[in-house]
PAZAPA-4460 file (N, C-alpha, C; in steps of 0.05 Angstrom, whole numbers, plus 32768, in hexadecimal, padded with zeros to 4 digits):
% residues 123
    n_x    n_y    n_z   ca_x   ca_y   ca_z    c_x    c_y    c_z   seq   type   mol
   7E97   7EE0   7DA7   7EAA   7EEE   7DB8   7E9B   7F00   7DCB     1      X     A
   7E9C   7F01   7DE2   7E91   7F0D   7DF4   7EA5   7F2E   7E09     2      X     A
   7E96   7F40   7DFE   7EA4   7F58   7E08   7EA4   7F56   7E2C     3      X     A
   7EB1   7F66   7E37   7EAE   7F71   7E56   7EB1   7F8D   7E48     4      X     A
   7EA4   7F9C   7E5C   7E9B   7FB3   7E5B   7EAD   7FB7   7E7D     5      X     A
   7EC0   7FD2   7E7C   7ECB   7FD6   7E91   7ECF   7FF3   7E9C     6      X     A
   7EBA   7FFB   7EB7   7EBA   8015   7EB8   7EC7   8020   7ED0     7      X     A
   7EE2   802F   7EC9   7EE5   803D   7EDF   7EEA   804E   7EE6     8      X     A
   7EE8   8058   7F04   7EDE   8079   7F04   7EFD   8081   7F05     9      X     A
   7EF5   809C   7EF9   7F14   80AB   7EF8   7F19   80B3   7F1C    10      X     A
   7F06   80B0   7F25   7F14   80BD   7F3A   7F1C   80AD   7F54    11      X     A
   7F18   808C   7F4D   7F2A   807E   7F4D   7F4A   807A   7F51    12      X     A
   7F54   808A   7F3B   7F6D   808D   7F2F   7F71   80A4   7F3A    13      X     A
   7F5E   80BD   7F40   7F76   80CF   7F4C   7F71   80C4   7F71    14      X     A
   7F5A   80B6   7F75   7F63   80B0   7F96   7F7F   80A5   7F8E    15      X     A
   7F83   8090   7F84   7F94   807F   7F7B   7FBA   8091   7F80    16      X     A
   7FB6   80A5   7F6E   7FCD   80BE   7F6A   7FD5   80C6   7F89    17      X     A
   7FB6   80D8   7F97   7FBF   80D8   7FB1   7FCB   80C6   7FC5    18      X     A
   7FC0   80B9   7FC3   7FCC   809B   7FD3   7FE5   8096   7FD3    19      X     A
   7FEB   8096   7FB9   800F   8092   7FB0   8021   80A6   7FB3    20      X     A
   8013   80BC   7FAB   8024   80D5   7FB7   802F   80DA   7FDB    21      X     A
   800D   80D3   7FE0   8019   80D9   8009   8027   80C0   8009    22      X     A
   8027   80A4   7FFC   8035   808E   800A   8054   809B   8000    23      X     A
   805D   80A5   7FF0   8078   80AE   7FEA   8080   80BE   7FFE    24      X     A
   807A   80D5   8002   807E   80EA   800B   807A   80E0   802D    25      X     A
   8069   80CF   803B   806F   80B5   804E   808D   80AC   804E    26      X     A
   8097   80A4   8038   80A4   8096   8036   80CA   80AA   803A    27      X     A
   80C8   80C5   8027   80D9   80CB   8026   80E0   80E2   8040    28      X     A
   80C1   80E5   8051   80C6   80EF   806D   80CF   80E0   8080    29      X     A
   80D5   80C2   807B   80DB   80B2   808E   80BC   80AB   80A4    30      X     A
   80AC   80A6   8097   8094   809D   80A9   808A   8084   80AE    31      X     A
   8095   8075   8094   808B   805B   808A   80A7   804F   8098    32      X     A
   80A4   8039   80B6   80B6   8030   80BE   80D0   801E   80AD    33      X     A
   80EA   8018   80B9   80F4   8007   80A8   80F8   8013   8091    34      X     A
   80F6   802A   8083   80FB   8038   806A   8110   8031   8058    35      X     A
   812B   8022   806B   813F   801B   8053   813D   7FF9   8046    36      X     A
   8122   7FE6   8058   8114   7FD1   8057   8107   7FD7   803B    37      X     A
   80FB   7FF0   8036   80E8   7FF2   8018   80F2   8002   8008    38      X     A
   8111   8002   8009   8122   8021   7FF9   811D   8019   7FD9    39      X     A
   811F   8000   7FD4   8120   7FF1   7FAF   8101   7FF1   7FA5    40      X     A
   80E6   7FE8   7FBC   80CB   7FF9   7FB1   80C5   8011   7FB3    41      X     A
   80D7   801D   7FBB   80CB   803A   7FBC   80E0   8046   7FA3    42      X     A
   80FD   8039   7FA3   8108   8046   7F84   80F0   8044   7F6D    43      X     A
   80E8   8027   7F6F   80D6   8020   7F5A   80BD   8037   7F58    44      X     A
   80B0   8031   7F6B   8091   8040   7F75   8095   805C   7F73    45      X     A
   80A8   806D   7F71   80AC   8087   7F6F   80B9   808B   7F4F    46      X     A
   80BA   807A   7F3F   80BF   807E   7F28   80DC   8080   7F23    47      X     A
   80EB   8080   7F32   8111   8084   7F33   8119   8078   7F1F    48      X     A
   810A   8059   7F25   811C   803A   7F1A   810C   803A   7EFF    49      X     A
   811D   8034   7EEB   810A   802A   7ED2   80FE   8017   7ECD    50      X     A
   8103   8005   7EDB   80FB   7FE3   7EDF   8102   7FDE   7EF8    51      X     A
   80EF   7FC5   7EFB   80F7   7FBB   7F1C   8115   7FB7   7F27    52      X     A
   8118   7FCF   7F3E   8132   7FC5   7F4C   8137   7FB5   7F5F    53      X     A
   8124   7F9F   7F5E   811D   7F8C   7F78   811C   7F72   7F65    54      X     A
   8124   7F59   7F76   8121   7F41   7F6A   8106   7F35   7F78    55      X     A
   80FF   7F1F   7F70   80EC   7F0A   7F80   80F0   7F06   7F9D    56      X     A
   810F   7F02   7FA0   8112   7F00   7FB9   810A   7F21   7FD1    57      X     A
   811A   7F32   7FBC   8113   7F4F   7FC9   80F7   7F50   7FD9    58      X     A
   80ED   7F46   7FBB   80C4   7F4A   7FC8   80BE   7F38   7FE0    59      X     A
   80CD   7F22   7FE7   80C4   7F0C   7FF4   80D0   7F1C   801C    60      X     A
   80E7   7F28   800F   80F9   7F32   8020   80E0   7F50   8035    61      X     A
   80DB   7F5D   801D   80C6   7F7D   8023   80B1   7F6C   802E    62      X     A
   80AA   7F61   8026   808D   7F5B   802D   8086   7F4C   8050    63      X     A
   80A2   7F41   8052   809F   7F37   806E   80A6   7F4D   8083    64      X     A
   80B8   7F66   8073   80BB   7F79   808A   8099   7F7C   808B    65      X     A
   8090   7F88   807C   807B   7F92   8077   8061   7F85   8089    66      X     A
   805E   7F6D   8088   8052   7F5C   8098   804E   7F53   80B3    67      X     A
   8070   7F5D   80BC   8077   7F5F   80D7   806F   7F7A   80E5    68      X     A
   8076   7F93   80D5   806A   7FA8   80DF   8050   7FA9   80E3    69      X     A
   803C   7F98   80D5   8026   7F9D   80CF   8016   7F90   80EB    70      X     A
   8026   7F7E   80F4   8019   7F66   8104   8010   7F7D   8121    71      X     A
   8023   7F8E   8128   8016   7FA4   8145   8003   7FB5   8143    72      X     A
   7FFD   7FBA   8126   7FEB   7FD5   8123   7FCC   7FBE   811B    73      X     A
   7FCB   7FA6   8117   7FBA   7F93   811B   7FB4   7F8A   8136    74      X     A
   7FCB   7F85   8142   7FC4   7F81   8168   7FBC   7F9A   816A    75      X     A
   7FC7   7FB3   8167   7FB5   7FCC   8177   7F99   7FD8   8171    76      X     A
   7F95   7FC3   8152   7F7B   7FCC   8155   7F6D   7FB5   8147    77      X     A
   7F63   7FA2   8158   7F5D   7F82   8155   7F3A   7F86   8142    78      X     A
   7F2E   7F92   8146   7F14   7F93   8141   7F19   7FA4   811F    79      X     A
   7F25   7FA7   811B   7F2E   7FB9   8103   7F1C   7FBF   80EA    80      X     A
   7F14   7F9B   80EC   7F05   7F93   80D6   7EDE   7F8D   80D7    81      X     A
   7EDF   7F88   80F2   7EC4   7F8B   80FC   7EB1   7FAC   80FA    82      X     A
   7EC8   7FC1   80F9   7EBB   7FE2   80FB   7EAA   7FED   80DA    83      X     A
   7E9A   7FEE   80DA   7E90   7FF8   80C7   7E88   801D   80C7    84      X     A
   7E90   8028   80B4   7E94   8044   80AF   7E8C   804C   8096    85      X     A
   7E79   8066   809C   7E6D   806C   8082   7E84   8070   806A    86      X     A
   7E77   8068   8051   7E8D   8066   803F   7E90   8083   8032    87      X     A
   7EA1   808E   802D   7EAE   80A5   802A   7EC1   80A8   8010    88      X     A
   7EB3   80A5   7FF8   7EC2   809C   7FDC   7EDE   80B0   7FD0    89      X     A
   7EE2   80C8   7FDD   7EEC   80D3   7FDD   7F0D   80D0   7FE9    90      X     A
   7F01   80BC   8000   7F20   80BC   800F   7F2A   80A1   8009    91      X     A
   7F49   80A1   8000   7F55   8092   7FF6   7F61   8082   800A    92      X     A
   7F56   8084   8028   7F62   8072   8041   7F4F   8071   8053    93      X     A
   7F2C   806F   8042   7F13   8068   804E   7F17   8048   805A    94      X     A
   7F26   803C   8049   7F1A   8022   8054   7F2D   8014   806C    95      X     A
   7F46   8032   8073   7F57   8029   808C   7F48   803B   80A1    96      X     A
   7F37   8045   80A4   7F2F   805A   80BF   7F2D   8049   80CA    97      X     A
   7F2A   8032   80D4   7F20   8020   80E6   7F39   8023   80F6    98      X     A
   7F50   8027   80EC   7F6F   802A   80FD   7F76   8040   810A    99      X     A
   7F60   8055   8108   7F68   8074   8110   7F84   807C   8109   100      X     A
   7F8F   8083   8112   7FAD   8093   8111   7FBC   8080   80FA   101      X     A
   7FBF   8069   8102   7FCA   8059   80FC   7FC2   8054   80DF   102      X     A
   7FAF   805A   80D7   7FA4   8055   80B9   7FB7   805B   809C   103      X     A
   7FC5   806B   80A2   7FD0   8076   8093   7FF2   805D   8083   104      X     A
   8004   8056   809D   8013   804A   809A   800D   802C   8099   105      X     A
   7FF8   8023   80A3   7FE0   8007   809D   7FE4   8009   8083   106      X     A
   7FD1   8018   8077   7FD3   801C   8058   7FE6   801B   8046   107      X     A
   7FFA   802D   8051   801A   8021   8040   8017   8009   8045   108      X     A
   8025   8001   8057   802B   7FEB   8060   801B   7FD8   804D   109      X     A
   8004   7FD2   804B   7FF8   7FBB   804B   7FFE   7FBD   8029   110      X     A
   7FFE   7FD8   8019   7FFE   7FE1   8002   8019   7FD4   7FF9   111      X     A
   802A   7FDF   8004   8044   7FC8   7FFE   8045   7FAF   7FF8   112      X     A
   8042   7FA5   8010   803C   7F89   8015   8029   7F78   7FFC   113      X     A
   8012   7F88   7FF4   8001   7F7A   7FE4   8014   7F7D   7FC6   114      X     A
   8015   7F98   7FBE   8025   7FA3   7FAB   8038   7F88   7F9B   115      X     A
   804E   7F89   7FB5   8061   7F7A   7FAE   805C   7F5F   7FAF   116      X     A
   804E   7F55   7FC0   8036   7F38   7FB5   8034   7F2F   7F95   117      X     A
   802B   7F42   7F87   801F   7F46   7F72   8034   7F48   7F61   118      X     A
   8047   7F58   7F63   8068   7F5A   7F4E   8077   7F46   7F4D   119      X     A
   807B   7F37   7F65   8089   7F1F   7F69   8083   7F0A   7F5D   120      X     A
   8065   7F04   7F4D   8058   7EFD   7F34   8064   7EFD   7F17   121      X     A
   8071   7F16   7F12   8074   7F1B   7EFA   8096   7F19   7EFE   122      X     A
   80A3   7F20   7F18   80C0   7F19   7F0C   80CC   7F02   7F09   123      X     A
***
């Protein structure tokens, strides 16, 4: 029998915490476009719901808003992925600076999108 050995840093988990906290508090300022488009992940994602209040279809449904929003803040900044930036372990939206301003709701956005990717699996 062969072990894995699995190490991860705690501070990981609290970038992790921050992240989910500003994407809520995003969410319940009205920042994150489309807001009543992600009202059943964010019951979930904010802890409201005790279990998923979204079906398969729901996720299939979020994810294309999500996709569509995502498609202008990709045209406005086409090179996005070509910019390289010192890495900064600390910040939990290092790997969106390449979006400037825009980094912030990128990150929801794409966070959703992948998120619910991934749940739509298990329901």
């Amino acid at each position: 029998m062969h072990y894995i050995k699995i190490v991860i840093d705690m501070d990981e988990f609290k970038k992790q915490d921050i992240f989910t906290a500003a994407m809520l508090k995003a969410y319940d300022e009205g920042e994150i476009p489309c807001k009543d488009a992600f009202s059943k992940y964010f019951e979930w994602k904010s802890g409201r719901a005790a279990s998923f209040p979204f079906t398969a279809e729901d996720t299939i449904t979020m994810c294309a808003v999500a996709s569509d929003l995502l498609d202008p803040y990709y045209a406005k900044h086409p090179l996005s992925n070509d910019i390289s930036l010192p890495y900064d372990d600390d910040d939990p939206w290092h790997s969106y600076a390449c979006f400037g301003e825009d980094k912030y709701i990128v990150s929801y956005l794409e966070t959703i999108n992948d998120e619910l990717a991934m749940l739509r699996q298990v329901l």
